[in-house]
Backbone as CSV, one residue per row, in Angstrom:
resi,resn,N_x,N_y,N_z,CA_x,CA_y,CA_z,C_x,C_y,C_z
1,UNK,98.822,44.695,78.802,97.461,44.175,78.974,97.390,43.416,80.297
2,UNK,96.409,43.989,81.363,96.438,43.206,82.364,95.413,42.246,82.934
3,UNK,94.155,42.383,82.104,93.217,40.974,82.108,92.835,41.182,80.589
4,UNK,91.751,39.729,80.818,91.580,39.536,79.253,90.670,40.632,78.843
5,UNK,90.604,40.347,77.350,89.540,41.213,76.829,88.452,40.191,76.310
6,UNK,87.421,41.288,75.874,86.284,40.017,75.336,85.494,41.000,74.026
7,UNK,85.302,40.467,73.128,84.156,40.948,72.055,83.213,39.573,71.368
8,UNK,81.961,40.498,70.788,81.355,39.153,70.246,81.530,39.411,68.470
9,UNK,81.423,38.443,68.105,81.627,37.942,66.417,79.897,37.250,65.985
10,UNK,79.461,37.973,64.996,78.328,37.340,64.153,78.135,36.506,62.980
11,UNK,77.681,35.889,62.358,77.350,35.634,61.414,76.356,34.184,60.872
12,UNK,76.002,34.890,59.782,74.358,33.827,59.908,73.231,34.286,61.456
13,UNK,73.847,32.790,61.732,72.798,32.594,63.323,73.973,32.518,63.801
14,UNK,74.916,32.393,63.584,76.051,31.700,64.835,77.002,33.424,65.609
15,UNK,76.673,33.068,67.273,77.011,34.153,67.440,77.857,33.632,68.620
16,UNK,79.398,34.440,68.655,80.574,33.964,69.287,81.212,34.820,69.811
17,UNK,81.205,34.362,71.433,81.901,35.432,72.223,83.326,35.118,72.735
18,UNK,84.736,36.230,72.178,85.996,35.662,72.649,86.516,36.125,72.969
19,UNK,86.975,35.448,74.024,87.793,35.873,75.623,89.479,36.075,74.872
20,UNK,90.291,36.846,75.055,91.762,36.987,74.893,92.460,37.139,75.882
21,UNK,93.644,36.485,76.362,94.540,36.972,77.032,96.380,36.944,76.663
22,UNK,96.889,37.396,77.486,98.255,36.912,76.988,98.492,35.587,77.220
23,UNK,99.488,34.896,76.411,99.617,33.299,76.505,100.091,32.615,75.258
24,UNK,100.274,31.981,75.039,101.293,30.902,73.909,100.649,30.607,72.922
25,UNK,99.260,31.085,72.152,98.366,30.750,71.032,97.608,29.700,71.652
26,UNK,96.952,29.479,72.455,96.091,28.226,72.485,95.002,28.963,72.356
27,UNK,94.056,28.231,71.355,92.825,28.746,70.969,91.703,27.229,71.152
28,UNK,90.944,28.068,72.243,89.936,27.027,72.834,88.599,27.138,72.407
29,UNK,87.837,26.393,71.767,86.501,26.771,71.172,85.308,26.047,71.982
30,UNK,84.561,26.309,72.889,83.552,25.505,74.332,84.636,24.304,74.590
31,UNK,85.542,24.642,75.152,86.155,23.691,75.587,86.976,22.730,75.413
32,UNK,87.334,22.759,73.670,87.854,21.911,73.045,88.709,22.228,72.306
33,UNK,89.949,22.000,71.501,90.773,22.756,71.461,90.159,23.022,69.692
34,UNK,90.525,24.412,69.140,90.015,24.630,68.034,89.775,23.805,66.722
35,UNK,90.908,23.160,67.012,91.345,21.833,65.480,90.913,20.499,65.661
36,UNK,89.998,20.506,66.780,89.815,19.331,67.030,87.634,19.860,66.711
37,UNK,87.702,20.886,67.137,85.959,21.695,66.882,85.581,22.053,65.669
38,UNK,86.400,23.025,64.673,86.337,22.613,63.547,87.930,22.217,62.828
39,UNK,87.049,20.637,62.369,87.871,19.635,61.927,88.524,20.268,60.808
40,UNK,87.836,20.947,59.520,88.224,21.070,58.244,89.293,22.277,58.321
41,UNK,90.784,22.188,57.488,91.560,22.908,57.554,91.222,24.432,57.223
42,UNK,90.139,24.688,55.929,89.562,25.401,55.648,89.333,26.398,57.094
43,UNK,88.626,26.023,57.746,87.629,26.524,58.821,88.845,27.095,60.136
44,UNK,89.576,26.004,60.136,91.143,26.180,61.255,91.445,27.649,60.525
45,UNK,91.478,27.739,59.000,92.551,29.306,58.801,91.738,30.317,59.205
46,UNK,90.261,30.323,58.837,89.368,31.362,59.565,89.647,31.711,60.502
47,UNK,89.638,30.570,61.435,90.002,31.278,62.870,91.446,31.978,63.338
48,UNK,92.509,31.225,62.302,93.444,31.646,63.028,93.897,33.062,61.711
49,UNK,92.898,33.105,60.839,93.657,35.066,59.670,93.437,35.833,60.430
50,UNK,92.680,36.273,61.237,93.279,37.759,61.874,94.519,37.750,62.851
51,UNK,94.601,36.706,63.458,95.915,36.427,63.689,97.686,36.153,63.410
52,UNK,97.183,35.797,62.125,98.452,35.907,61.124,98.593,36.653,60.565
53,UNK,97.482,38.303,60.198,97.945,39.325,59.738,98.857,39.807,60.348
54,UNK,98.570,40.016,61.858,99.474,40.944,62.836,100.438,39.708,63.327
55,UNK,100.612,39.028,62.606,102.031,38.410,63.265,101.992,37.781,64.327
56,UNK,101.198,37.200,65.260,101.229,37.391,66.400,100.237,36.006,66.961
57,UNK,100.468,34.559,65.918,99.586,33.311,66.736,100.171,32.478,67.700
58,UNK,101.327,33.001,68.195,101.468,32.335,69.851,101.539,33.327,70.862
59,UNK,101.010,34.696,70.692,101.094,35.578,71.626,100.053,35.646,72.786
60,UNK,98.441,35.198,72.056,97.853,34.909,72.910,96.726,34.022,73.008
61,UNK,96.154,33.524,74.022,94.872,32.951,74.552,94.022,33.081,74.177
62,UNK,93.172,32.467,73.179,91.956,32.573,72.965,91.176,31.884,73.566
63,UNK,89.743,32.250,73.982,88.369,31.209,74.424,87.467,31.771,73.531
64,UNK,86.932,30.933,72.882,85.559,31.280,72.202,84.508,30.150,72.572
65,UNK,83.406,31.350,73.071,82.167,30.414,73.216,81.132,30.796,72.095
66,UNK,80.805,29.718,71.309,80.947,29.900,69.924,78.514,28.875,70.380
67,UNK,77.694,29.837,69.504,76.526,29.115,69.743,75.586,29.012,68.439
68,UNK,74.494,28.571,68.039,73.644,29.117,66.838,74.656,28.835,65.627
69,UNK,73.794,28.358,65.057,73.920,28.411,63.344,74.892,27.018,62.914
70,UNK,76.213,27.175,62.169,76.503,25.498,61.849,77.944,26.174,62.011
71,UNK,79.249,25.350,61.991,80.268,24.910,62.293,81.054,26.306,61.237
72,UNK,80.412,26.670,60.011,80.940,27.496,58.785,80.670,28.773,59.666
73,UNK,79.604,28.933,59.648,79.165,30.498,60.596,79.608,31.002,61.474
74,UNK,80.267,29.472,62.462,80.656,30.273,63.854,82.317,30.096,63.598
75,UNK,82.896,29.850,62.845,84.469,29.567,62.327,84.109,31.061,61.975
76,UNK,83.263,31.761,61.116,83.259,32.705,60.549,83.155,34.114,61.823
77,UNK,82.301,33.839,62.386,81.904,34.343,63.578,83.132,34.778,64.342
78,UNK,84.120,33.669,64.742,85.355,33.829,65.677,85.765,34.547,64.871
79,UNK,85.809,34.427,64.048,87.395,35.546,63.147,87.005,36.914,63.471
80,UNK,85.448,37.277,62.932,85.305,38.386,63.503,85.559,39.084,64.715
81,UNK,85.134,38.204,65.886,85.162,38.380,67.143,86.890,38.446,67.430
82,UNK,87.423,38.168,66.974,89.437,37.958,67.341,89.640,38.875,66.741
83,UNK,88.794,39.200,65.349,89.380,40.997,64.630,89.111,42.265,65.779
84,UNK,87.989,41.908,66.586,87.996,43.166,66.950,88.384,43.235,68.217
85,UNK,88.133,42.068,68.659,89.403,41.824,70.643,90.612,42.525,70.113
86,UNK,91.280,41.803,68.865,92.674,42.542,68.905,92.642,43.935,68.418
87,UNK,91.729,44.642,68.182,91.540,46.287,68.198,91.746,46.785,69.475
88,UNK,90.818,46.119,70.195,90.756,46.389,71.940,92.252,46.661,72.296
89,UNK,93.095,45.691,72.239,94.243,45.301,72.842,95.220,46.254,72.016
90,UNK,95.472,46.572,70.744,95.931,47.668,69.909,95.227,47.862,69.190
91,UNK,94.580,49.534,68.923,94.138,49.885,67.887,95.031,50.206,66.640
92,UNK,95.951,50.060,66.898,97.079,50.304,65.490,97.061,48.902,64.774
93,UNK,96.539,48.045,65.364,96.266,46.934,64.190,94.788,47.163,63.354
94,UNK,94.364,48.287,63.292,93.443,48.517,62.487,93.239,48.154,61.315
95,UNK,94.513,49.406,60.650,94.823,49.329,59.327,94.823,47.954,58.284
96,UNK,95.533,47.221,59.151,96.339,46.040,58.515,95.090,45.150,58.427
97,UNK,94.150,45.420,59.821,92.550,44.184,59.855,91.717,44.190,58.890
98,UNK,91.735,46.080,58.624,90.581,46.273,58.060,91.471,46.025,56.246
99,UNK,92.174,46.061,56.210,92.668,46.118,54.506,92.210,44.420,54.514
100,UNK,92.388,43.762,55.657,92.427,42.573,55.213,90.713,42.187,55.009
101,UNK,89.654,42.504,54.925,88.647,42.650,55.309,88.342,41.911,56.451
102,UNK,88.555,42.395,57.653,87.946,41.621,58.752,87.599,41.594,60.115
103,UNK,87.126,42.812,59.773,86.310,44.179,60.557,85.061,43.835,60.005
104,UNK,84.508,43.469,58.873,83.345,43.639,58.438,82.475,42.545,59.184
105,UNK,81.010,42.604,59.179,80.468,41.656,59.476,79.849,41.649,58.307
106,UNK,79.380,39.752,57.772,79.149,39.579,56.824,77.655,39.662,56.666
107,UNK,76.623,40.416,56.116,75.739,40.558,56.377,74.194,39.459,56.014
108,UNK,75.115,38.783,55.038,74.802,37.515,54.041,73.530,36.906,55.410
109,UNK,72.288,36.640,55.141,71.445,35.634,55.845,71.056,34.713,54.814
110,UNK,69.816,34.057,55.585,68.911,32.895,54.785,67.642,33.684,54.522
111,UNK,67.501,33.403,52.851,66.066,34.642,51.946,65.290,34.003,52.423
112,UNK,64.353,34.534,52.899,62.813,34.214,53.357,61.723,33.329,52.475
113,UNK,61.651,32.120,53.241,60.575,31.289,51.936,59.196,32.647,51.665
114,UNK,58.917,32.155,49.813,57.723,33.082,49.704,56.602,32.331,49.760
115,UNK,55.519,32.630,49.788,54.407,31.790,49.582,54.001,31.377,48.197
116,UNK,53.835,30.448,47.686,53.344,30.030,46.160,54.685,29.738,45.753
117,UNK,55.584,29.346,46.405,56.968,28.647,46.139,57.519,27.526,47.720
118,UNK,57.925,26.524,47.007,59.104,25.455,47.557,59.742,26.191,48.548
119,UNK,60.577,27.038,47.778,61.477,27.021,48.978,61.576,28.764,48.738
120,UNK,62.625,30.177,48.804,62.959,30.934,48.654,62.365,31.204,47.490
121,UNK,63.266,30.172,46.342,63.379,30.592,45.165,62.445,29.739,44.020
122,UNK,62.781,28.376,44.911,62.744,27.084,43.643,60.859,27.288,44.167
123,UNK,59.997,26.835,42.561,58.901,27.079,42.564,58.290,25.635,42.632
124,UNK,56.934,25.056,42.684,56.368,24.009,42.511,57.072,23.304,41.352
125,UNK,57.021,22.758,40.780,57.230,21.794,39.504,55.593,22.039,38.911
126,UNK,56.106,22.892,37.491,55.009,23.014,36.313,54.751,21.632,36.167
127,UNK,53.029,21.270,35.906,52.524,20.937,35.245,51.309,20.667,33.845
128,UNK,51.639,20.711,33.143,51.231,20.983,32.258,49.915,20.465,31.710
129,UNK,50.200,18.824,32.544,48.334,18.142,32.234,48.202,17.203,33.200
């Protein structure tokens, strides 16, 4: 591999574009180092499972410029975006991405408020008199 690669990652609103290169695992999220951007350990493994399928979290450089939606979405977002940079870089890590599900984009949004309801779902509060 002789420069980086780049793909983007979706989900919700949050949409995240990440830079790869070769290099020692440092994974940079706008500038900051990932574990310090999202705090919750939870959110740290997102970013770093497609990376621990293929074996391979000090091999390289990540940058993600990560925008839209909340801190869950775009943790969610990178993973995608690192599943499919590392296709770029070998497609023989396919197999192993996609068994793991994480190739998919999650298609999950926010249901549309209806009219004659609160919110989506939840309705006025019946009253009766």
């Amino acid at each position: 591999m002789e420069k980086q690669k780049n793909a983007v990652g979706r989900r919700k609103e949050a949409v995240t574009r990440v830079f790869i290169s070769k290099g020692t695992g440092n994974i940079t999220v706008n500038d900051k180092n990932y574990k310090e951007y999202f705090a919750l350990p939870y959110l740290q493994n997102q970013v770093e499972a497609p990376l621990k399928t293929i074996e391979s979290l000090d091999k390289f450089d990540i940058v993600i410029n990560a925008s839209g939606g909340g801190v869950k979405g775009q943790a969610e977002a990178a993973k995608l975006g690192i599943a499919r940079v590392l296709l770029e870089i070998n497609p023989e890590y396919r197999p192993v991405l996609k068994a793991a599900g994480y190739l998919k984009r999650d298609p999950r949004g926010v249901e549309r408020k209806k009219f004659g309801h609160k919110k989506a779902r939840r309705s006025y509060q019946f009253s009766k008199r």
